[in-house]
C-alpha positions as CSV (number, residue, x, y, z in Angstrom):
1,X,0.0,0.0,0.0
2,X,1.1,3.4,-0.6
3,X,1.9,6.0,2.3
4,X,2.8,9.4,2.4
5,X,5.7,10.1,4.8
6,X,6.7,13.7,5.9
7,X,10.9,13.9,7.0
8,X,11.3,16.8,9.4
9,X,10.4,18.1,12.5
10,X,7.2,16.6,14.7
11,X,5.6,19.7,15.7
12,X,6.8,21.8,13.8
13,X,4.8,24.3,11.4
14,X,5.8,22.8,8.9
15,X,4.2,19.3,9.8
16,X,1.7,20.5,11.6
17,X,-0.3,22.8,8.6
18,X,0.6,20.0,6.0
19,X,-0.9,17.2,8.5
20,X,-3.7,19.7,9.1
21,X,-4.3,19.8,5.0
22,X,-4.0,16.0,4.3
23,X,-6.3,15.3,7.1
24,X,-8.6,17.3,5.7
25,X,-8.5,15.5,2.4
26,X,-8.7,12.2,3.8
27,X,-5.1,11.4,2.9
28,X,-3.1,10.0,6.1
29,X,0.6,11.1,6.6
30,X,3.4,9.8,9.1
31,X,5.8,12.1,10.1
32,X,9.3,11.2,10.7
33,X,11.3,12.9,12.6
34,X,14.5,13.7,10.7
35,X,17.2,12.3,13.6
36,X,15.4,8.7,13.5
37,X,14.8,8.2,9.8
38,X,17.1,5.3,9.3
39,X,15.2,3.6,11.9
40,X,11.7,4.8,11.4
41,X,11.1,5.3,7.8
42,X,9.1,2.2,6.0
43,X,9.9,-0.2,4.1
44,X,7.4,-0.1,1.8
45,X,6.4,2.0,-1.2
46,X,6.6,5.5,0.2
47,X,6.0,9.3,-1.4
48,X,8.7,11.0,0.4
49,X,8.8,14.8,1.5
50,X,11.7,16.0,2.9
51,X,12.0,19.3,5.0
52,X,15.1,20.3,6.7
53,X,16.6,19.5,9.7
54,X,16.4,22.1,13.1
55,X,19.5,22.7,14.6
56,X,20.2,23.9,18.1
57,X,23.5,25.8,17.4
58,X,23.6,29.5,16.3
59,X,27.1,29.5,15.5
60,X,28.5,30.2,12.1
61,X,31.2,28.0,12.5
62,X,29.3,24.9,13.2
63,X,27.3,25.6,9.7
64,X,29.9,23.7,7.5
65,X,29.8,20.3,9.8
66,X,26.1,20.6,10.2
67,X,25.3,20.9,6.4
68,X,27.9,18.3,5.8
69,X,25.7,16.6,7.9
70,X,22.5,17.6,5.9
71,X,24.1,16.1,2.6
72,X,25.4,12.7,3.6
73,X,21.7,12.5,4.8
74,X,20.4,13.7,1.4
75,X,22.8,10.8,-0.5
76,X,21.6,7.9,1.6
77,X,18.0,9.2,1.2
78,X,18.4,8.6,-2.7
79,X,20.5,5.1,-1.9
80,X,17.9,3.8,0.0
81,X,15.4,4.6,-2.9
82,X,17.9,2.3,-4.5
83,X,16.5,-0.7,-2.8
84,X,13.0,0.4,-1.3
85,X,10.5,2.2,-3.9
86,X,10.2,5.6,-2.9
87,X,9.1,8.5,-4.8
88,X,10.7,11.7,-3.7
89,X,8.4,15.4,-3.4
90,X,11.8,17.2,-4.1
91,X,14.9,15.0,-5.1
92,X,17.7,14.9,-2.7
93,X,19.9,16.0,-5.4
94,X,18.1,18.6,-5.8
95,X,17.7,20.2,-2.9
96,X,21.8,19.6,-2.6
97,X,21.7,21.5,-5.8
98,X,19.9,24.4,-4.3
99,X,21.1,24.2,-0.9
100,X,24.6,25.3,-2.7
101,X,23.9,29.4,-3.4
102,X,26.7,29.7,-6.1
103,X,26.0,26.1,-7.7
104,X,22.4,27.3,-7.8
105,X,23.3,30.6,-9.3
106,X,25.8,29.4,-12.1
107,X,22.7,27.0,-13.7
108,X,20.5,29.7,-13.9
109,X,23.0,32.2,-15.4
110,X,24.0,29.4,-18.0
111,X,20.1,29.3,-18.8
112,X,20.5,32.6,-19.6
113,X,18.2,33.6,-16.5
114,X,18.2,37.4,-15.2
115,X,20.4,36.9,-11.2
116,X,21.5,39.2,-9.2
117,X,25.5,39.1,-10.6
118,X,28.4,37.7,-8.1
119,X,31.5,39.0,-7.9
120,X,33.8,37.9,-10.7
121,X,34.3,37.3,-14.5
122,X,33.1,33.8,-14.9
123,X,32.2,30.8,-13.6
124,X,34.2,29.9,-10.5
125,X,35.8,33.1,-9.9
126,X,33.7,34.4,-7.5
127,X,35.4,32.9,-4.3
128,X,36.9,35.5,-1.8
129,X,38.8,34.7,0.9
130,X,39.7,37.7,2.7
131,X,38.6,41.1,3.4
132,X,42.0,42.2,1.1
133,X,40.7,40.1,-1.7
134,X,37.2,41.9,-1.2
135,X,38.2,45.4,-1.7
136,X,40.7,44.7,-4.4
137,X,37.6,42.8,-6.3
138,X,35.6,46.0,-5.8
139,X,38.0,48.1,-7.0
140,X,38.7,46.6,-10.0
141,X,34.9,46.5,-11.0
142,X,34.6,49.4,-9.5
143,X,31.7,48.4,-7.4
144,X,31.0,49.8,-4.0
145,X,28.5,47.9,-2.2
146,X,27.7,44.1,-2.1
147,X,26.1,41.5,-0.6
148,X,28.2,38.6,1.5
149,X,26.5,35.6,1.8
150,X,27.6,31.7,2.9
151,X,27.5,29.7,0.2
152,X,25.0,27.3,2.3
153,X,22.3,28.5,4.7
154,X,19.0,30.0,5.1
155,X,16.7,32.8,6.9
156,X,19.5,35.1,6.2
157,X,22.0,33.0,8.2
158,X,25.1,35.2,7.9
159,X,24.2,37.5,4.9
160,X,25.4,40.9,5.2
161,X,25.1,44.2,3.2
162,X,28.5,46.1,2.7
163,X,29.3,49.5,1.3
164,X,32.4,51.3,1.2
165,X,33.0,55.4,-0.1
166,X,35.9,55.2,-2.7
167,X,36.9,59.1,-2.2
168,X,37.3,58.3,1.9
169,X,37.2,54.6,2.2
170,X,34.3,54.9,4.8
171,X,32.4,51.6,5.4
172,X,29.1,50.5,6.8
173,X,27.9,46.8,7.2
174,X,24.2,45.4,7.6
175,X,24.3,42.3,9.2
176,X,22.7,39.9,11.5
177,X,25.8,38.5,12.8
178,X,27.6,39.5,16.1
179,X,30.3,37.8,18.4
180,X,29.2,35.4,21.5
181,X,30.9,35.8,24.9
182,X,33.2,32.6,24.1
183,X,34.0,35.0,20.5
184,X,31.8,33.0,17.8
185,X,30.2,34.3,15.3
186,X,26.6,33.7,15.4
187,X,23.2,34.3,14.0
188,X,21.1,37.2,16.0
189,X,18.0,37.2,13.5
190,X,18.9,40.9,14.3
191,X,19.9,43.4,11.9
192,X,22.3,45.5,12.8
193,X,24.6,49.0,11.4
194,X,28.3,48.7,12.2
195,X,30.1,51.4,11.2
196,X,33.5,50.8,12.6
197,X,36.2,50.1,10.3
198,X,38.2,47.7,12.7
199,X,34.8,45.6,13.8
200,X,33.7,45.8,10.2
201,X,37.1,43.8,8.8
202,X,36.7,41.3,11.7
203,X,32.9,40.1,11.2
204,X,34.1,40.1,7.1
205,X,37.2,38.4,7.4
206,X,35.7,36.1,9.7
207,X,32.4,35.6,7.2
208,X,34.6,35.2,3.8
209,X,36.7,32.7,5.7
210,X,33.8,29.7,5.2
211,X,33.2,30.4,1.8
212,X,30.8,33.1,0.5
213,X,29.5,34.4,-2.5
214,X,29.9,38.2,-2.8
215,X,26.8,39.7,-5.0
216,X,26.3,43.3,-6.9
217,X,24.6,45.0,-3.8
218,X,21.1,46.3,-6.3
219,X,18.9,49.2,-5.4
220,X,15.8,47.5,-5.1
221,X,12.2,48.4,-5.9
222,X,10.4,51.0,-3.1
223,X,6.8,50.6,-1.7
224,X,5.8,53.7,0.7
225,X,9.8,54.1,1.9
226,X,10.3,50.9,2.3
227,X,12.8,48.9,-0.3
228,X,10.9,45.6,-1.4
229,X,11.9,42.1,-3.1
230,X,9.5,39.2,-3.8
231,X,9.1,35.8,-2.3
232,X,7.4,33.4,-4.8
233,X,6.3,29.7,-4.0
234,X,6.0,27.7,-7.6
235,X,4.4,24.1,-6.8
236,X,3.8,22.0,-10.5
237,X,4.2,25.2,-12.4
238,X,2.3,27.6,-10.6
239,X,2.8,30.4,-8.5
240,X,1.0,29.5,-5.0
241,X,1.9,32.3,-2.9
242,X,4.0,35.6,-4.0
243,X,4.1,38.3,-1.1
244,X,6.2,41.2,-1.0
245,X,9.4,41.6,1.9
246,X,9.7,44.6,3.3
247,X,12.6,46.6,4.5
248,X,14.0,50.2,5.7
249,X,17.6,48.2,5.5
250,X,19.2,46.3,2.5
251,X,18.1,42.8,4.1
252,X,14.8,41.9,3.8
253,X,14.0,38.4,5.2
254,X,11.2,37.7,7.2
255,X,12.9,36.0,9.9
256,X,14.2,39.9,10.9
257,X,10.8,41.4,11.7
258,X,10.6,43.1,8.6
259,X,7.2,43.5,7.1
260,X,4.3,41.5,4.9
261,X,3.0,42.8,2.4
262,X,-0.1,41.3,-0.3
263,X,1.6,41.7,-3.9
264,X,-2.1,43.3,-5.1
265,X,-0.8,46.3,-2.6
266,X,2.2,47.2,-4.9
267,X,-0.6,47.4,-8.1
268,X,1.6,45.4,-10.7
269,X,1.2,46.2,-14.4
270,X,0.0,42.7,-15.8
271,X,3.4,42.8,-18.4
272,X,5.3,42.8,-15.4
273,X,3.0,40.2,-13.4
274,X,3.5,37.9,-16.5
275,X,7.2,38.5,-16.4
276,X,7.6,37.3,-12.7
277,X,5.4,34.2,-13.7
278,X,7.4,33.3,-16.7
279,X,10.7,34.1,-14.7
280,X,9.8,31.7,-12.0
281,X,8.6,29.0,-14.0
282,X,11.1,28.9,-16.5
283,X,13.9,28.8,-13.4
284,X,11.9,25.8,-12.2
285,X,12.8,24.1,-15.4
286,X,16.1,24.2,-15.4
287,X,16.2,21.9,-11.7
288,X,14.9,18.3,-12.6
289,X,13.1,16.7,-9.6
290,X,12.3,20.1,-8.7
291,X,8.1,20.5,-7.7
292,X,8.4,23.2,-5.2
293,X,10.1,25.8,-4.7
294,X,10.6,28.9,-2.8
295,X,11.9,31.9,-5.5
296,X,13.6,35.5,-4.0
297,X,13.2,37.8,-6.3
298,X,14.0,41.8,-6.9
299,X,12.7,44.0,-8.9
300,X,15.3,46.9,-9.6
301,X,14.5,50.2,-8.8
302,X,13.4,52.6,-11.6
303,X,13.2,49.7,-14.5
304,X,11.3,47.4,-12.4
305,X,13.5,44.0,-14.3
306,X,13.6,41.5,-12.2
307,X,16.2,39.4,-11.3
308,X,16.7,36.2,-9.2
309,X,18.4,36.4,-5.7
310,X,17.9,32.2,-4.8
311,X,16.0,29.4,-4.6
312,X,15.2,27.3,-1.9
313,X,13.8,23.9,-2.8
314,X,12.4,23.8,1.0
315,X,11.0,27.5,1.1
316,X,7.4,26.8,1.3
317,X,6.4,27.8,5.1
318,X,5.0,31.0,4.4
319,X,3.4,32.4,8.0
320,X,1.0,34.7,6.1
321,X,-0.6,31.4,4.1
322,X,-0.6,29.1,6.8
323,X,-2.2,31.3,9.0
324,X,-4.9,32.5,6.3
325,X,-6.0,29.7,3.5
326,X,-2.8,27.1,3.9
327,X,-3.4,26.9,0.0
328,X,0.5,25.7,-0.5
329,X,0.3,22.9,1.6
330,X,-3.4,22.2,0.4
331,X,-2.1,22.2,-3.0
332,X,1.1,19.7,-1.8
333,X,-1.9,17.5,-0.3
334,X,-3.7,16.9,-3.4
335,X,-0.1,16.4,-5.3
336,X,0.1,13.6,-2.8
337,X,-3.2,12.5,-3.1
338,X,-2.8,12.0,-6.6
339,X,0.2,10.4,-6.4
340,X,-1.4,7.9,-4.3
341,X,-4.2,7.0,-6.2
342,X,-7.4,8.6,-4.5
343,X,-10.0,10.5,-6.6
344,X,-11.0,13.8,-5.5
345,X,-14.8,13.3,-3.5
């Protein structure tokens, strides 16, 4: 018999509104939790959704281990599909795939996709390693403000916003990072202005050090004073849920208590609507295995283009949907149901 199986979190929102949406189709789910999964996931013929792991630790540093972690999970995942038949919501590779910012980044440019630009003059040239490396980089192109990002990570885990003044080599960082008493670097989900050269160079250096992309720092889109991207979630080639992120800073992430806002609020043209929608599902395309996915997007101030920030092949917890019509996770239900065999009532 076939059985739809949720890998995450027990109690989390996650499993909770997509429990509370398969119930309410008729269609049973068993949650796994993600720490048990070689013990507790069946046997039998399974459809497999996989949402990612909780972690305790705050610290930067531990982010490499942990994701190495995540991946060696993600590989057995798809050699166990090997033996049992399982058929997976989102591939494991592919959520690897989007897990990886620059790997994710360098498909959609070779698709000839609109991204917001890293640092550098091709493919693989966009690692920097030190703060030195950083300001030579921007010099040459002359560029004076960018986004730092880890190459892995979500719920802007370590993304900052850097700007420098050539003529007087002032600097200012955004970020949501700050030193622990035991002098880690760790997540806050708190944005923050540093202005201190000296405190500036040691977040950075410290930053670049595990491997991060550096992106053209865009002026984006404004709403009311507020600076704006777009958070799309595409399930089967359509656009579930797009809300606008709002922001009196660069960052705009949820996670940081910025603000909501319905996309009807910004009043769209429909050419540009239709853009969006065609931008989204084309970058779905070029991901197979890929069903859902949660897409960033900006829209740059004055020409309104859009461009992709990232992809996030687990980005479909959207507070202002679950809390309102849970239509994401109702639509994941009846892609389950189907799946499983059960005609609509």
């Amino acid at each position: 018999m076939r059985q739809a199986v949720l890998l995450g979190v027990v109690g989390s929102k996650r499993a909770v509104y997509l429990e509370q949406a398969m119930m309410q189709m008729g269609v049973p789910l068993q949650v796994v939790d993600f720490n048990k999964w070689r013990e507790d996931l069946p046997a039998h013929e399974i459809f497999l959704k996989i949402d990612p792991p909780q972690w305790e630790s705050a610290a930067l540093t531990d982010l490499i281990p942990l994701m190495k972690g995540y991946y060696e999970d993600l590989i057995s995942l798809e050699r166990r599909a090997k033996r049992y038949p399982m058929e997976f919501f989102n591939a494991p590779s592919t959520i690897r795939t989007l897990l990886d910012k620059r790997l994710c980044k360098q498909i959609l440019k070779q698709k000839g996709l609109p991204v917001t630009e890293t640092l550098g003059k091709g493919v693989g040239e966009d690692v920097v390693h030190t703060m030195e490396e950083l300001l030579e980089w921007m010099r040459e192109q002359a560029v004076c403000q960018v986004f730092i990002k880890p190459v892995c990570g979500s719920g802007a885990l370590g993304v900052s916003a850097f700007r420098i003044q050539p003529s007087t080599g002032r600097m200012v960082l955004y970020t949501c990072t700050a030193w622990d008493e035991i002098g880690r670097l760790v997540n806050t989900k708190r944005l923050v202005r540093v202005s201190k050269r000296d405190e500036i160079c040691q977040v950075l250096s410290a930053l670049l050090e595990m491997d991060c992309i550096v992106e053209r720092w865009y002026a984006k889109a404004e709403y009311q004073g507020y600076s704006y991207d777009l958070r799309a979630v595409v399930q089967d080639d359509r656009i579930d849920f797009l809300l606008a992120r709002l922001s009196k800073g660069p960052i705009t992430n949820l996670q940081l208590n910025n603000r909501p806002l319905a996309i009807e609020a910004l009043h769209l043209s429909e050419d540009l609507t239709e853009k969006i929608v065609k931008l989204c599902r084309e970058a779905m395309t070029c991901f197979p295995g890929l069903r859902s996915a949660g897409i960033d997007l900006l829209l740059e101030r004055g020409s309104l283009r859009p461009r992709i920030i990232e992809m996030n092949a687990q980005g479909d917890l959207i507070y202002q949907d679950i809390y309102g019509q849970n239509q994401i996770y109702h639509h994941q239900a009846k892609m389950i149901r189907e799946w499983i065999g059960q005609e609509e009532e």
